[in-house]
C-alpha positions as CSV (number, residue, x, y, z in Angstrom):
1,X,73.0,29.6,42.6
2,X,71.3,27.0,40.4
3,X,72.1,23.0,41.3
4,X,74.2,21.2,38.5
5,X,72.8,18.0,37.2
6,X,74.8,15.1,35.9
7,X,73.9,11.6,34.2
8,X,74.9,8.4,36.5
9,X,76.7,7.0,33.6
10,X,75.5,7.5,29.9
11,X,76.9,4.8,29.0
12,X,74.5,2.8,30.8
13,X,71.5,3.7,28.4
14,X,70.6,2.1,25.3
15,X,68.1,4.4,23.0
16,X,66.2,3.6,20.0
17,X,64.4,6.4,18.0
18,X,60.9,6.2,16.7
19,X,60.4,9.8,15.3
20,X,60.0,12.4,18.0
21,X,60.1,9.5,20.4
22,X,62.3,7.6,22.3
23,X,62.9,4.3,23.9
24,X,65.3,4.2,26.6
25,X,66.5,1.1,28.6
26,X,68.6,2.0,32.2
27,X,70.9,-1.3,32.2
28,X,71.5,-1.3,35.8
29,X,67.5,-0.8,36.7
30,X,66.5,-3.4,34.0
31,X,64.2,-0.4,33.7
32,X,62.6,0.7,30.0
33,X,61.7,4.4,30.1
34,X,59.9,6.3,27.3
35,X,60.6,10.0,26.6
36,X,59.8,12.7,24.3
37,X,62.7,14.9,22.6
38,X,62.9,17.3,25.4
39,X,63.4,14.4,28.1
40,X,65.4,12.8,25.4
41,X,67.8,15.9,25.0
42,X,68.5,16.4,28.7
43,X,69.9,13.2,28.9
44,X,71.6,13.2,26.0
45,X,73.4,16.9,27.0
46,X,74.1,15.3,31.1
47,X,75.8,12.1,29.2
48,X,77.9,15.0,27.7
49,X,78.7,17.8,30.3
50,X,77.0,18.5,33.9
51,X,74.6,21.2,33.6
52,X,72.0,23.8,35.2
53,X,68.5,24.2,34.3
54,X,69.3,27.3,32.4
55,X,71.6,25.8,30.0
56,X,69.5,22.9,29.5
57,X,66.5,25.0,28.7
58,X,68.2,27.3,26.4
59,X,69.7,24.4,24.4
60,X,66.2,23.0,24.2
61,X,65.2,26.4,23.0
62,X,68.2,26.2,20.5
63,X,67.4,23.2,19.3
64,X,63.7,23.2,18.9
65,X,63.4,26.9,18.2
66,X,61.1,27.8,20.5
67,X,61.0,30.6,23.7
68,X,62.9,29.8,26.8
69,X,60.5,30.4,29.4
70,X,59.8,29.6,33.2
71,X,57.4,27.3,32.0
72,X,59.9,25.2,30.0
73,X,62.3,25.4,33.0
74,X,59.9,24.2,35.3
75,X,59.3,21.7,32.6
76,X,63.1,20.6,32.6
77,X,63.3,21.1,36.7
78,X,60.4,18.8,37.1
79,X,62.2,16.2,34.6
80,X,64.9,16.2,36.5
81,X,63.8,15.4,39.7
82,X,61.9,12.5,37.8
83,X,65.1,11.3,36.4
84,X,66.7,11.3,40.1
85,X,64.1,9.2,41.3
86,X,64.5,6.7,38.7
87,X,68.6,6.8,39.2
88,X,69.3,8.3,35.7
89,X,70.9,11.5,36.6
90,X,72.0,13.2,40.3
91,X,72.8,16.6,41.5
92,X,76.4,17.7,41.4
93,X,78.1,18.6,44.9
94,X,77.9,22.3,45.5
95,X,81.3,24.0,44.1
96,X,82.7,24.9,47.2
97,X,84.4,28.6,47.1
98,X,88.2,28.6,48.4
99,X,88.9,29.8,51.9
């Protein structure tokens, strides 16, 4: 089963948009991050609904027509991990199955 990623609180971002690029400052960090329009778009779905790395990759696909591939989820995967680190976004607990 594939972890469930979540943002820490959306609201806590503030974004500008230059293009295909974007500026995004983490008010609790203080922290100014700078991502393309993938990185952008899986923060901007996990301010909106906790997801997988599948659905994030296929609305990247979606989105920017291109292939869903195990490269772009590694891609995303990798991101996300990133985005831990820097307190952006966190793994959801496990659903636990009833007894």
């Amino acid at each position: 089963m594939s972890s469930k990623w979540k943002a820490k609180d959306a609201g806590s971002l503030l974004w500008e948009r230059w293009g295909d690029e974007y500026v995004v400052f983490h008010i609790p960090s203080g922290k100014t991050h700078f991502l393309n329009a993938a990185g952008a778009l899986v923060l901007e779905i996990l301010g909106r609904q906790d997801s997988d790395v599948a659905h994030l990759a296929a609305e990247i696909g979606r989105r920017a027509s291109t292939a869903v591939d195990d490269t772009l989820m590694a891609q995303i995967q990798q991101s996300l991990v990133r985005y831990e680190q820097l307190g952006l976004v966190s793994r959801c607990p496990p659903d636990v199955a009833p007894s």
